[in-house]
N, CA and C atoms as a LAMMPS dump frame, in Angstrom:
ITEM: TIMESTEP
0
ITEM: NUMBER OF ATOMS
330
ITEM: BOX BOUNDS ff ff ff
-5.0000000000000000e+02 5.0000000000000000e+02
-5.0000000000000000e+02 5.0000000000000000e+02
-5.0000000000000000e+02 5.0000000000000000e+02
ITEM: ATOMS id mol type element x y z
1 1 1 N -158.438 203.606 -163.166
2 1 2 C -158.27 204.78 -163.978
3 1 3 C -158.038 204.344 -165.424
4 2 1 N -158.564 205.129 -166.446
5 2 2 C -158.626 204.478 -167.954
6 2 3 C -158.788 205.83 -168.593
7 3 1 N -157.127 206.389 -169.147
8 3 2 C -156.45 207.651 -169.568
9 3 3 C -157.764 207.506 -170.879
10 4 1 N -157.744 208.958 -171.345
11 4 2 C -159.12 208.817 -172.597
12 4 3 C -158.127 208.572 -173.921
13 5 1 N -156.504 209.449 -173.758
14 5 2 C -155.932 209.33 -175.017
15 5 3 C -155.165 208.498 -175.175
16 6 1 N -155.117 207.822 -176.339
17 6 2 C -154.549 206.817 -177.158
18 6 3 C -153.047 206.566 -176.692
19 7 1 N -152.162 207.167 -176.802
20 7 2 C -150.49 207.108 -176.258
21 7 3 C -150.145 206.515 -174.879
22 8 1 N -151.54 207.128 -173.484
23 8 2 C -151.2 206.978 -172.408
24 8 3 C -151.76 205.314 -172.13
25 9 1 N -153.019 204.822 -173.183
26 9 2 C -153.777 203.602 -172.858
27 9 3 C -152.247 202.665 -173.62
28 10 1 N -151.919 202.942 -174.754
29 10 2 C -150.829 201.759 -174.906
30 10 3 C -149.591 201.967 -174.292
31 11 1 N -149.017 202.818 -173.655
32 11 2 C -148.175 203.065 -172.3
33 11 3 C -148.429 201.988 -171.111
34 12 1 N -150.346 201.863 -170.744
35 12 2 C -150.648 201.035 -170.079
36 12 3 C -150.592 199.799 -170.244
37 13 1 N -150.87 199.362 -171.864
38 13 2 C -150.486 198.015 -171.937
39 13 3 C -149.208 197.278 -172.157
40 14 1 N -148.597 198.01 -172.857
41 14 2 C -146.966 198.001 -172.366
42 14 3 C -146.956 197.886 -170.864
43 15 1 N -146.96 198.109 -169.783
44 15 2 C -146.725 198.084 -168.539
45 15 3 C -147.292 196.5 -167.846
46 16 1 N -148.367 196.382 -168.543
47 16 2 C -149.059 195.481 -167.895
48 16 3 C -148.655 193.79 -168.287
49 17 1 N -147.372 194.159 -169.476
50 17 2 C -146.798 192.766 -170.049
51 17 3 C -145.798 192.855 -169.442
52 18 1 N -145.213 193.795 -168.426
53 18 2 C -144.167 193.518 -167.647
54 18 3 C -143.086 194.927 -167.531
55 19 1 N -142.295 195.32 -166.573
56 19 2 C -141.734 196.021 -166.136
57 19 3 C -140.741 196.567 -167.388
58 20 1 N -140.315 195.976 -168.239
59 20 2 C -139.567 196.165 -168.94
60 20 3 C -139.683 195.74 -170.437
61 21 1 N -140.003 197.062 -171.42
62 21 2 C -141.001 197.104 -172.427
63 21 3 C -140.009 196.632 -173.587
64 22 1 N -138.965 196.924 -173.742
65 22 2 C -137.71 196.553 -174.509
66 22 3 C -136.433 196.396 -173.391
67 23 1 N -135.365 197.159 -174.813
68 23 2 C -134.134 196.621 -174.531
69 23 3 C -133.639 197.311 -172.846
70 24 1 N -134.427 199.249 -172.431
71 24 2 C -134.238 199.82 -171.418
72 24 3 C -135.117 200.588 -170.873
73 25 1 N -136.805 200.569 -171.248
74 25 2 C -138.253 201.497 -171.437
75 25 3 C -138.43 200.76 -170.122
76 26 1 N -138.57 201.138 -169.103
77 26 2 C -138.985 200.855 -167.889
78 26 3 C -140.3 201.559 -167.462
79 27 1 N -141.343 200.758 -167.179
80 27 2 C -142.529 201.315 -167.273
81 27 3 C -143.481 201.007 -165.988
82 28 1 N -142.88 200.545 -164.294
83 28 2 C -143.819 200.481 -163.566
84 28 3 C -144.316 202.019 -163.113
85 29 1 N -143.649 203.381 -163.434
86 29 2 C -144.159 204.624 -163.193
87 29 3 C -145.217 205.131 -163.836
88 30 1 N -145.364 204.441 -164.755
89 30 2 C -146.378 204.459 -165.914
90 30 3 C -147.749 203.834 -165.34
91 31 1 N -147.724 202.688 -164.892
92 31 2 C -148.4 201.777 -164.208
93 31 3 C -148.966 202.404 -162.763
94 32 1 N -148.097 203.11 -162.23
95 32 2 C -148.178 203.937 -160.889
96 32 3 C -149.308 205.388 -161.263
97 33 1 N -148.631 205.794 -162.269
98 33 2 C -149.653 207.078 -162.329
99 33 3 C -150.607 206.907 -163.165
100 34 1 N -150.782 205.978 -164.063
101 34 2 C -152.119 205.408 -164.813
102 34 3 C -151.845 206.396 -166.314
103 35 1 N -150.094 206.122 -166.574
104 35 2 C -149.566 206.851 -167.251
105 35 3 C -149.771 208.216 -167.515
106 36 1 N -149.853 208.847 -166.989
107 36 2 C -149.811 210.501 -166.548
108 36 3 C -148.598 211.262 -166.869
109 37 1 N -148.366 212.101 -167.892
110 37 2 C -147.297 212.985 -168.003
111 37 3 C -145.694 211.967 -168.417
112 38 1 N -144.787 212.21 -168.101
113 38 2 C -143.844 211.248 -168.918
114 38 3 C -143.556 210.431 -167.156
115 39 1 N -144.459 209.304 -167.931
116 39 2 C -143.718 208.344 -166.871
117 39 3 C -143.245 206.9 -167.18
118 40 1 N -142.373 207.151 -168.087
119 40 2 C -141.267 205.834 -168.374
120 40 3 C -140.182 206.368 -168.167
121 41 1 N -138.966 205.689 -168.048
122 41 2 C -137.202 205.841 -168.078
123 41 3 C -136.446 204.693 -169.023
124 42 1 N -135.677 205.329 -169.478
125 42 2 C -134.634 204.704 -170.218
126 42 3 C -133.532 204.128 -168.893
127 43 1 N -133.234 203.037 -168.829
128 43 2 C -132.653 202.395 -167.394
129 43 3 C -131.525 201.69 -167.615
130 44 1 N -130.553 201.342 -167.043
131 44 2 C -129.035 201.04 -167.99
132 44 3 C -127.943 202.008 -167.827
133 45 1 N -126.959 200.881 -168.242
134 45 2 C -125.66 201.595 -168.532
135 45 3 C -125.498 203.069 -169.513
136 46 1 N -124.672 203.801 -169.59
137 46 2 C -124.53 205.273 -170.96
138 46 3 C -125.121 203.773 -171.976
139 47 1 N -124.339 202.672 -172.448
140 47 2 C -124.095 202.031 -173.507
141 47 3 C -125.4 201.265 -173.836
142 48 1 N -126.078 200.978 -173.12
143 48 2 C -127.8 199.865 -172.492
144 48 3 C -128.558 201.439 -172.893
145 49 1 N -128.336 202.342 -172.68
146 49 2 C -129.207 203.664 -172.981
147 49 3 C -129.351 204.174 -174.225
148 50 1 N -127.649 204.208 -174.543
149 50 2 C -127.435 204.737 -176.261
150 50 3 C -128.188 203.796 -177.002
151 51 1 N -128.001 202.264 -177.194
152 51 2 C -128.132 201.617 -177.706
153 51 3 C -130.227 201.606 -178.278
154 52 1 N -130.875 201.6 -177.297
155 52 2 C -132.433 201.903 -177.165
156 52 3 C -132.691 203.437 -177.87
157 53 1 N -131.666 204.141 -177.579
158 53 2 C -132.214 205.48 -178.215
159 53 3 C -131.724 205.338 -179.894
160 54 1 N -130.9 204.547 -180.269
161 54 2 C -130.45 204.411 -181.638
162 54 3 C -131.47 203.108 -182.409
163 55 1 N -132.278 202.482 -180.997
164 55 2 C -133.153 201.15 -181.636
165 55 3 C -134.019 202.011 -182.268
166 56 1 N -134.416 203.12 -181.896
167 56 2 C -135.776 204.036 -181.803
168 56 3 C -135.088 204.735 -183.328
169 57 1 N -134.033 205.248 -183.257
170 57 2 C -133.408 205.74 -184.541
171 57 3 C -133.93 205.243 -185.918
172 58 1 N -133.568 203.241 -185.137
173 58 2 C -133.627 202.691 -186.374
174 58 3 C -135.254 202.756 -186.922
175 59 1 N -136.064 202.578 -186.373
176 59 2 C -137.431 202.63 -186.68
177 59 3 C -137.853 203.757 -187.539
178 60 1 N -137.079 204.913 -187.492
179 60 2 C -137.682 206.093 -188.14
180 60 3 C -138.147 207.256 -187.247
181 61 1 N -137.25 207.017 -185.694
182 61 2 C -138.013 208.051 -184.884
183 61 3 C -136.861 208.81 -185.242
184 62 1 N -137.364 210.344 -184.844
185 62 2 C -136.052 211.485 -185.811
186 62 3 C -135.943 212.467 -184.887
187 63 1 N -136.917 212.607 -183.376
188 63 2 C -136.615 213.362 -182.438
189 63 3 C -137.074 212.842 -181.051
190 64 1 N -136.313 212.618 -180.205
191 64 2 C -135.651 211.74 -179.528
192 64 3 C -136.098 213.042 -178.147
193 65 1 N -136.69 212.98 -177.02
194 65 2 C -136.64 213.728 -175.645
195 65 3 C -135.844 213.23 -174.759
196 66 1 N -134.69 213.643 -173.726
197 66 2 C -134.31 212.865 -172.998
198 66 3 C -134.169 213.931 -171.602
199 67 1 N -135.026 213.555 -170.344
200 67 2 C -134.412 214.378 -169.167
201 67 3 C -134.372 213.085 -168.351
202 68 1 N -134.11 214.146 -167.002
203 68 2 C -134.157 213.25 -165.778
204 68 3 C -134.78 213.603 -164.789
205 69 1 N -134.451 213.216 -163.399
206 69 2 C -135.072 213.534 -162.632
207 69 3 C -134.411 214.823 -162.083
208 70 1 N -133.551 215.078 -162.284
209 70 2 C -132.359 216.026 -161.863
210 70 3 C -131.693 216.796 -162.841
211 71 1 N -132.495 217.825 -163.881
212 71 2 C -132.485 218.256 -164.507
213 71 3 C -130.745 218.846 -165.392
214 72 1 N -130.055 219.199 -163.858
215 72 2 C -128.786 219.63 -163.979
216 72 3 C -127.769 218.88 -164.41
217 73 1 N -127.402 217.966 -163.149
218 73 2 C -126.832 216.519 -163.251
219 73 3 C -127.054 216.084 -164.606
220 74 1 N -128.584 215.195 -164.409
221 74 2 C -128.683 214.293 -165.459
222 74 3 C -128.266 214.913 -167.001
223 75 1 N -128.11 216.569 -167.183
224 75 2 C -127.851 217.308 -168.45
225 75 3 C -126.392 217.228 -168.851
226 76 1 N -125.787 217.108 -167.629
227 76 2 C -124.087 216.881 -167.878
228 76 3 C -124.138 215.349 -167.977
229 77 1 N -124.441 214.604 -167.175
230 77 2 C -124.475 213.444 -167.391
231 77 3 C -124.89 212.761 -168.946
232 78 1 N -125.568 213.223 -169.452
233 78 2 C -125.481 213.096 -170.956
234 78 3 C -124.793 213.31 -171.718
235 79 1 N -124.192 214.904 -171.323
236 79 2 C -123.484 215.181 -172.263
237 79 3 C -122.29 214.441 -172.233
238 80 1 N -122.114 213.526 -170.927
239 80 2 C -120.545 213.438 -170.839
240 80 3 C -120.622 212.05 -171.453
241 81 1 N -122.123 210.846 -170.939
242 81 2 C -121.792 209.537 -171.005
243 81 3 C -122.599 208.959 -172.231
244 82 1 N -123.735 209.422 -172.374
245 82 2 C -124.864 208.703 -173.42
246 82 3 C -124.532 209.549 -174.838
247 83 1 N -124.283 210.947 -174.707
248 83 2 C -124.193 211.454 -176.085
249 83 3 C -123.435 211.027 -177.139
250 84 1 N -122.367 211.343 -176.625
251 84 2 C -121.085 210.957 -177.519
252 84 3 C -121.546 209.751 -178.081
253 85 1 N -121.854 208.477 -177.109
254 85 2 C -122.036 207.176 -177.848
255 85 3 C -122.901 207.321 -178.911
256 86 1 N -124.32 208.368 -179
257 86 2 C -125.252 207.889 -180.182
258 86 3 C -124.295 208.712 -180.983
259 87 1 N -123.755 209.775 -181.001
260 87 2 C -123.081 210.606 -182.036
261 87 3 C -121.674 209.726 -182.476
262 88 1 N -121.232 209.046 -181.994
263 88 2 C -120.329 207.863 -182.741
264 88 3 C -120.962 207.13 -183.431
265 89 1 N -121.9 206.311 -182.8
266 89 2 C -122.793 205.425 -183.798
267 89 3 C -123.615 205.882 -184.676
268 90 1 N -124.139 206.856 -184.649
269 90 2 C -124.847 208.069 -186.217
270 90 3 C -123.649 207.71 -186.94
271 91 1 N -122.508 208.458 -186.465
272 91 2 C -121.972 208.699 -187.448
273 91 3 C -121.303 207.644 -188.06
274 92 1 N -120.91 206.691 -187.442
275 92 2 C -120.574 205.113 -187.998
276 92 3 C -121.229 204.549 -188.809
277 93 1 N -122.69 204.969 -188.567
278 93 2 C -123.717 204.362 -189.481
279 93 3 C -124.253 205.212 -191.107
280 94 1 N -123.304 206.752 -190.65
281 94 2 C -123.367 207.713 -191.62
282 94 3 C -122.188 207.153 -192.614
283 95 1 N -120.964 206.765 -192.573
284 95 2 C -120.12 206.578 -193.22
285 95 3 C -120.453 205.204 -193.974
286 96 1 N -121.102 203.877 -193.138
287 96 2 C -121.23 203.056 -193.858
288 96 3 C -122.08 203.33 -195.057
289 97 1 N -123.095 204.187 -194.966
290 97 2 C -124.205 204.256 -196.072
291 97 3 C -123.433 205.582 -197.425
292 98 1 N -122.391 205.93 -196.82
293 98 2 C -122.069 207.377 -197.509
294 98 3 C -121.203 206.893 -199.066
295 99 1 N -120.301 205.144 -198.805
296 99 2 C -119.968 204.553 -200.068
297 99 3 C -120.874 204.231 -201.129
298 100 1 N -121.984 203.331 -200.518
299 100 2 C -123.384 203.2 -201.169
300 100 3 C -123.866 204.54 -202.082
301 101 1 N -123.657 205.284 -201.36
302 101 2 C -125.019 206.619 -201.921
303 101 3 C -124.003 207.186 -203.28
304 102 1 N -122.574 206.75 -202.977
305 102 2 C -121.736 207.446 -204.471
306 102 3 C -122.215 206.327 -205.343
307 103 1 N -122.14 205.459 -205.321
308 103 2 C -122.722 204.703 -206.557
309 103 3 C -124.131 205.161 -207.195
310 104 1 N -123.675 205.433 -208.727
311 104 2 C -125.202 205.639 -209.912
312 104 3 C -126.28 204.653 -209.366
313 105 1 N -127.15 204.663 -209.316
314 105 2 C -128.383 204.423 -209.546
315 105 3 C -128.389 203.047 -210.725
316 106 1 N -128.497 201.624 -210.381
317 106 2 C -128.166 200.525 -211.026
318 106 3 C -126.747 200.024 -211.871
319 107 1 N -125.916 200.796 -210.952
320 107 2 C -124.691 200.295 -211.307
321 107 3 C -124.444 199.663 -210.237
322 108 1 N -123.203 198.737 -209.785
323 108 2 C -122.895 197.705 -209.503
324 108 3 C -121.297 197.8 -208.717
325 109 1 N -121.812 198.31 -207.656
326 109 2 C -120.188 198.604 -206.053
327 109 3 C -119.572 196.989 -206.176
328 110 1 N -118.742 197.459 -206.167
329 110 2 C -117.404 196.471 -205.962
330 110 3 C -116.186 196.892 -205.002
């Protein structure tokens, strides 16, 4: 099988360098359905999860999908274990840049 659009063929080649595309992109479902519809998982601890969804942050991705297989569950389960962590680390990463941004424009933080 050889998907016609672009997203699902490099889904496939991601898969085909091995089970595990980064730090938690798990991709033999991908491989199984000849990437069909969303078939990767984020796999890991809340902290192994947050961490991949904030790698993706760093790149410039700005909207982020996350379900499960268990629509209900896995919705509390976020809210209780993975959320909080990226919303600490946003915002950790909001405060470090927030000293920076008061400084003029070629003046000189100390």
């Amino acid at each position: 099988m050889h998907p016609q659009n672009r997203g699902s063929q490099r889904l496939l080649a991601a898969a085909a360098k091995g089970e595990l595309h980064d730090r938690a992109l798990w991709t033999p479902l991908a491989a199984a359905t000849g990437a069909a519809g969303n078939s990767t998982a984020l796999v890991g601890t809340p902290e192994t999860v947050a961490q991949a969804l904030l790698d993706y942050v760093g790149i410039g991705v700005t909207t982020l999908l996350i379900r499960g297989y268990d629509p209900y569950d896995d919705a509390i389960d976020y809210g209780r274990y993975l959320l909080p962590l990226v919303r600490e680390e946003i915002s950790h990463r909001d405060r470090q840049r927030a000293p920076l941004a008061a400084v003029p424009a070629g003046a000189v933080a100390e």
